[in-house]
Each structure stands twice: as C-alpha cells, then as structure tokens.
N, C-alpha and C positions, 0 to 999 in steps of 0.2 A: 340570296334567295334563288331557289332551283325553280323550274318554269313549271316541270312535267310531275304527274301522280300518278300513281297506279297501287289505288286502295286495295284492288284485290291479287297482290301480285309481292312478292318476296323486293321488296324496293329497296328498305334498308339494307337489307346483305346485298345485296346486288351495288349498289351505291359504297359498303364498305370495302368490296373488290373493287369495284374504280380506283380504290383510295390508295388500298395495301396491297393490290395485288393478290402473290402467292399467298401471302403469312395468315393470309382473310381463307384460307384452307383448313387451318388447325383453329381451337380454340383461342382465349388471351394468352397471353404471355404469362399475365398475372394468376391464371388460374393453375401453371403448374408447380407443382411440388405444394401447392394450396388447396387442390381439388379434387377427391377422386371421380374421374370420368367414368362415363355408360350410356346405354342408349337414352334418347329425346323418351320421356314421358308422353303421355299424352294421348286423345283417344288414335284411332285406328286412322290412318287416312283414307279418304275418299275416293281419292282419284286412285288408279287400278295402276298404274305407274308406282304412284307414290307407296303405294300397298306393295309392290312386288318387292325384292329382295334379289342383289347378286349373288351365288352361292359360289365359292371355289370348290374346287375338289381338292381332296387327299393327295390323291395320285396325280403327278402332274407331267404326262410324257412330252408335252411342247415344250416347260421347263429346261429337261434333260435335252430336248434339241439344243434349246440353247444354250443351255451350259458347254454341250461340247465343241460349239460353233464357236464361243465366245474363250473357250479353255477359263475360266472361272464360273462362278455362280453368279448368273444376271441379276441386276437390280431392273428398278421402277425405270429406269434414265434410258437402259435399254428398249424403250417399248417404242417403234417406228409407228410414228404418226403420221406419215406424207399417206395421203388417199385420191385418187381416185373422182372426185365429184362431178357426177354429171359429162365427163367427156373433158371435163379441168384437171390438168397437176393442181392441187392444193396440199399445203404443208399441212392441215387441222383436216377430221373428219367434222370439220362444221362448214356454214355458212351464213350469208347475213339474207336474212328474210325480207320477203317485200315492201319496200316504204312506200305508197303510192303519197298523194295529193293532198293528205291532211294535214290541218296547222300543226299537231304536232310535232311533225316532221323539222318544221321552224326554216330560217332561212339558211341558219349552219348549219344545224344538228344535221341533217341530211348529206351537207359537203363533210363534215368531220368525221361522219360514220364510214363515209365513200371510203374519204385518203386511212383510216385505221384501219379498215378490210383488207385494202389494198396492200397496206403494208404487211400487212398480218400473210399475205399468199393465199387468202381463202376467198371463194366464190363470193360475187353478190348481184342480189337483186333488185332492179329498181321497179316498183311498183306500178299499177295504171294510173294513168289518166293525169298523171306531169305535166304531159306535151297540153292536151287542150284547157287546164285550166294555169299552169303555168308557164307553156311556153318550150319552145323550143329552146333557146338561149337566153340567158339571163340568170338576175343571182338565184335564184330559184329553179332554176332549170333542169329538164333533165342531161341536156350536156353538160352542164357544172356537175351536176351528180360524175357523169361518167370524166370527165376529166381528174376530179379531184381521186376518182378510185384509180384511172392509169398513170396519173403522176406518180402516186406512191410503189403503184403493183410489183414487185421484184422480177427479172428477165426469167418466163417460164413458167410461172406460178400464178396462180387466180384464175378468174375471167367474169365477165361481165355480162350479167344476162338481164335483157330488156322484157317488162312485161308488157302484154296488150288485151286491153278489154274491146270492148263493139264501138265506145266513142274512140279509140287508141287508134282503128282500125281506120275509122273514119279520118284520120287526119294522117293517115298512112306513115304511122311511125316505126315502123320496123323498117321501111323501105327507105326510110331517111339516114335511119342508123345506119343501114347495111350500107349507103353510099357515099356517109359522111366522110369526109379526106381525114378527119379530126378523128374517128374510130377506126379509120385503115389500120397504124400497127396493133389493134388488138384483133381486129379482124385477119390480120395474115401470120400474126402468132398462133391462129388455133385458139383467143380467148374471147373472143364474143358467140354468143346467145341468144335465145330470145324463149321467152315462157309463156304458152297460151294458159291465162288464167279462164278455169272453169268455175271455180271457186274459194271460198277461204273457210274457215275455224271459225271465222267470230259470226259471221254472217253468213252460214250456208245457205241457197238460194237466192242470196240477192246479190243485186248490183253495188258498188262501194258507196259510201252513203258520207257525206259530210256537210257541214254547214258553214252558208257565205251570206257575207252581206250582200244588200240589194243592188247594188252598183255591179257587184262580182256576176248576181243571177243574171241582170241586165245580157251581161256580157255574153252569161253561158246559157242564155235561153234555147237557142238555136241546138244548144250538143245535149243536153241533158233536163229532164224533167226535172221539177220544180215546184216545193211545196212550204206555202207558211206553217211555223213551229206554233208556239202556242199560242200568241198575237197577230194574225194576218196583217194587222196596220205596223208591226214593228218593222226592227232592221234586218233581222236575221229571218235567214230560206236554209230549207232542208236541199240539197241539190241529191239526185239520185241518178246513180246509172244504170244504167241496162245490162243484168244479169248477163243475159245471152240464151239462145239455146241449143242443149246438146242430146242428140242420142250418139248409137254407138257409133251407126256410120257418119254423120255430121264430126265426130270427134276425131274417126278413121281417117275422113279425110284432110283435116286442117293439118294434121299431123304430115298428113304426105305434101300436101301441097305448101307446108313448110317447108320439109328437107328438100323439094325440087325448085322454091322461090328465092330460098337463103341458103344452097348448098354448101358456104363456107360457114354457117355460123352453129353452134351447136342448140338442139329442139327440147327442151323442157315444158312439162306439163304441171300444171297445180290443180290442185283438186280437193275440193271440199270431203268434208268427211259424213259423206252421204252413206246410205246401207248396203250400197251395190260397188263401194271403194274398190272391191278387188276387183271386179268385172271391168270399171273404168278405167282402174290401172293399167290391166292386161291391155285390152286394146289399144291402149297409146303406146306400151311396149310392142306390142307386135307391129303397130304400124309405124315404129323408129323412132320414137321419142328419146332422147341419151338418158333422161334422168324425168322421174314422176315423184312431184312434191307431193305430200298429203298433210294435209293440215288441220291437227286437232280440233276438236271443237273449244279447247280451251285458250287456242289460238288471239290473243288480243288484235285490236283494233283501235284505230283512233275514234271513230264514231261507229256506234251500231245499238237498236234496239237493245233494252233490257231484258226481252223477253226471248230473243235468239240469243244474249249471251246467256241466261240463265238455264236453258233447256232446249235446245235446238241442235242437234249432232250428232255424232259419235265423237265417244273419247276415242284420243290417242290412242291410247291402249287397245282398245275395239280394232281401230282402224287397224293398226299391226296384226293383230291378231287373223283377223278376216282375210286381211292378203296374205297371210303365212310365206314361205319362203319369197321372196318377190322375185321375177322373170327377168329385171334389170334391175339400174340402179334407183333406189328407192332413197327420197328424204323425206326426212320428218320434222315439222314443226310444230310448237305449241307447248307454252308454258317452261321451256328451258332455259335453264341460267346456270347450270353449275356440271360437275363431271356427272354425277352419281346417275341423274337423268338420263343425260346424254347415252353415257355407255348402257344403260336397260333399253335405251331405243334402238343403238344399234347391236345389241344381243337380242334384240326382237326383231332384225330383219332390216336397218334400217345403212345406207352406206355412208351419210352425214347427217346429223341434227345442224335446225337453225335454230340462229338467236334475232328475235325482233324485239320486243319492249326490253327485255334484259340490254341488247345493244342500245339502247337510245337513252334508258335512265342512265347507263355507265359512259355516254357520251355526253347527258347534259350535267352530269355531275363535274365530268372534266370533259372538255372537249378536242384537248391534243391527247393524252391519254388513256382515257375514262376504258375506253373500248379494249384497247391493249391489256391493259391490268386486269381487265374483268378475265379475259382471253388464257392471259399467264394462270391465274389461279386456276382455269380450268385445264389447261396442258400439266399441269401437276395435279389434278384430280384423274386424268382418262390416263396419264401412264400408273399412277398409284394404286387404280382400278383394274387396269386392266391386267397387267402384271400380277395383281393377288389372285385371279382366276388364273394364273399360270401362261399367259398366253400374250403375247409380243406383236400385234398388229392389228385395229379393229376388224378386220377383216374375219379372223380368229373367228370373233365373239359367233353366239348363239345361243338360242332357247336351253340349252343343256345348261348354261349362266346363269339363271333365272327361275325364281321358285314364287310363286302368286299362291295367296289364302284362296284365290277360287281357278288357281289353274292357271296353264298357259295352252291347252291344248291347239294345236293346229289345225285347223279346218284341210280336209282331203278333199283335194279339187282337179279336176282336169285341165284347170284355167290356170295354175301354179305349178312350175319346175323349178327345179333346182337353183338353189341361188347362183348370181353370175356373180 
C-alpha cells in the first residue's frame, strides 16, 4: 500500500513512470501493430497550458546548423540539456520544488527525494519552516534533507537552495546554514542557496498551513498561531504561519541585504501568482536575485483550503504570459510531470520547470528509484520535443513554439527586456 493521493493530479501515470521509466513515454507495447493511434479524444482542456500546442516549423535553419556542425543529420540524442539554473550547473532544465514541514513529506520520502535530485545534477529546494517544527538535526531534519542531496550530488552539478519564511527567520536558519562546517563543500563549490519565499500556487496569500497534534501545538505555541479544526476538544490543531509582508521596497531590499549577508551563497525568490507577477519579478531581478520561482496557482500543496485551491490565483499560464520575455532567470512551477509541459513552459519564457507532487508520488511509489525513472522518461520527452521544433538546447525555445486557441500575445512593457 502506497501512503500518498493526489485525487486531482495525473498520479497513475506519474506512478507508472516510477515503474517503467522511458517505455512509460510511448503507448503499450501491446497496442502496436493492434492499434491505430491519434490524438486523445475528449473535451477542450482547461488549463491554458494544456490548451496550447507546440508547433515546429517547416523550415528549420537551427536544424541545418547542426547538421553541418555534426557532418550528418541530428537526431533527438543530439538535444544538450546541461542548463543554467538559478546560478547552478545542472544536467536537466528542471528542479525539485519546495517540500517544507508537512506530513506528507514523511520521514524518508524527503531524504529519498534529496539523494535522487542529488544524483539526478538538478537543483533542489528545501521548503520553510523544517528547522522550527522539526528541527535542525534529526531523522526529519533539514540537515538530513541537505546531507542526503550532497552525498549523492555529482562534483559540479546541482546545488542546494534553503528556503525561509518569518518563523524560518526567527530561528535564524539561513545563518546556520551558511556556517554549518557540514554545508561548507557546497558552500565553496558555488552550490548553496537560499530562497526568500513570498508565496506559493496553492495558497496565495497565506502563510504554510498544516496540521498537528496537541502535544506538537503545545510545542509550537510560542512560533506559530494556532487553531482548532472542526472539534475544539479533539487532537488535532490547524498550526498557521505568517504570510509575511511585502511591498516593492520591502522586497528590494531583502534581496540586497541577502546578497550582502550571504555573499557566497546564490539568492532566489518565489512568488505567488499574484496579478502584479511581472512587476514582483522585475524588482527581485533588478535588485540581484539569480533566479525568480513563480508558481502556478495550480501548484499543489500538502494542506491548504478548498477554496484557495479551487479559485484563487493566476494560472501558470497567466503568470508566463504577464512577464513575457523575463529580465533573468525565471522558473516555473505547477502541475508538471511529464516533457510536453515542461517544454511549453520553457518556450514561454521559462529557464527550468519544477517538479513537487509528480517527485514525491514517483518517490513514494519507489523510494531508491521512483524519482530517477519519472526524470528518464522525461529526458526523453524534452530532447523528442525539442528536437521536433528544430532546435538543440532549451534555451532555443520561444513563443514562436507555441500556438494557444486564445493566443500567446506578449504584453509590452517597460519592466521586461530581453531574455537573458
């Protein structure tokens, strides 16, 4: 029996890449020379993602570079994936999204997602609020987190970025990390981090929200507000944390007085998918942020109201949209599990997609594994992809990709130039 659900969420495919890997990219085995294939039936989708379409061209002059670069005709194999993220060498235009402090998370599933990131060369995040309700050390910890991602990380690749909310701050955990002797070699490779969380996808405007028992609240009375669920005399408490707040110059300046308090470690920003995304963005970029996370409204969560996941945000899609070209490096998370996504996020501007509930169903399914194979199937979907638009490095991509039933226009802005 598997621990975790995710009723509104592609879980079975996502769990049958755990399994198979690549081959979980094509249909069965048993379906061919038994089935004529064609597109999914079915009505229109929703989400403005899932609506869009990648289009190749005809004409393909990138093609022709490489063909004569290569002296044959490239294939899919040819497509270089090593990117860029965030001020990281990583092998994948992905990352692993934030896991803060929910049971979810579990006592492995969080170490096993670490060490398969790690291996994988790809960035990851560890979410708020670890340290004060579990601890600086221990099996739950956020240094097991970060240990079990640099045991595995290959010399060069990855890095490790720490997130902090208002209680995170309070228990001064970026300041621990940065002195920890235990994250020295990631700190003097160039692979530690840190990401002021403004907000997330599944709960815009609020603070992380989970549920403890009464001994837990006992604990955490003092860090975090504190509300009975539906029984006041029961065992279980809503614990809630504080949001925080931000205008532009509050955001301006966290940003600098990051890069001047943690000068070696790289400055990441997250940020809700609020209506003003591009103006939020911009300012963390101009005041040094290496990389600005934005995160879908479709963005999961371990606990959050019904009523903020059901209608509270802007989609992904929006949010791309709205920033149009972005000023640095821009990630995008929310609702990704497979290439097809991935590449329409970054041919809309984006320099890596994360994966959160897809990595954690693919690590409870297997837990040495799970991650890895979800990962392979997708490295054979973004070079298959990308390759058939003619073009050999996501960096390539662009809205020129991309063809939407209601458009992809770019918003002209003074606040956006040129992609970096």
């Amino acid at each position: 029996m598997t621990a975790l659900r995710a009723d509104t969420f592609p879980e079975q495919a996502v769990r049958e890449r755990a399994r198979g890997g690549a081959a979980a990219v094509f249909p069965a085995l048993s379906d061919y020379g038994a089935a004529l294939l064609g597109e999914p039936v079915g009505p229109p989708p929703a989400d403005a993602l899932d609506a869009a379409r990648l289009v190749p061209p005809v004409f393909m002059p990138l093609r022709l570079e490489k063909l004569i670069d290569l002296a044959r005709e490239p294939l899919h194999g040819d497509v270089d994936l090593n990117t860029t993220v965030g001020g990281f060498t990583a092998h994948l235009p992905l990352y692993l999204s934030a896991f803060g402090s929910t049971r979810a998370v579990g006592t492995d599933l969080g170490r096993a997602a670490a060490a398969q990131a790690g291996a994988l060369g790809i960035p990851m995040v560890v979410g708020e609020n670890v340290v004060p309700v579990d601890g600086y050390t221990g099996e739950r910890s956020l240094l097991a987190r970060i240990t079990a991602y640099a045991d595995h990380a290959p010399d060069g690749a990855g890095g490790l970025v720490v997130q902090q909310s208002t209680e995170d701050a309070d228990a001064e955990v970026w300041n621990r990390v940065y002195s920890d002797p235990a994250t020295r070699p990631l700190l003097e490779s160039g692979r530690l981090g840190f990401e002021l969380k403004v907000g997330q996808g599944a709960k815009p405007g609020l603070g992380g929200l989970t549920v403890v028992d009464r001994a837990q609240a006992d604990r955490l009375a003092d860090q975090f507000a504190l509300e009975p669920l539906v029984d006041p005399a029961g065992d279980r408490v809503l614990r809630c944390a504080s949001p925080g707040t931000f205008t532009e110059e509050i955001l301006r300046q966290q940003v600098r007085l990051m890069r001047n308090n943690y000068p070696r470690a790289r400055v990441w920003v997250k940020l809700p998918p609020g209506r003003d995304v591009a103006a939020a963005a911009d300012v963390a970029w101009q005041a040094g942020a290496d990389a600005v996370t934005v995160d879908g409204a479709e963005g999961g969560s371990g606990w959050a109201p019904t009523a903020s996941l059901a209608g509270v945000g802007l989609p992904l899609a929006e949010c791309l949209r709205r920033i149009g070209s972005p000023r640095g490096c821009l990630l995008a998370s929310g609702r990704v599990w497979e290439g097809l996504r991935a590449v329409k996020c970054l041919a809309a501007g984006a320099t890596a997609t994360g994966l959160g509930r897809a990595a954690l169903l693919a690590v409870d399914e297997n837990p040495r594994s799970g991650l890895t194979r979800l990962v392979e199937a997708m490295i054979l979907e973004l070079r298959l992809l990308i390759s058939a638009l003619g073009k050999y490095h996501p960096s390539a991509l662009s809205t020129e990709d991309l063809w939407s039933p209601a458009g992809w226009e770019v918003p002209t802005s003074p606040m956006t130039a040129a992609r970096g």
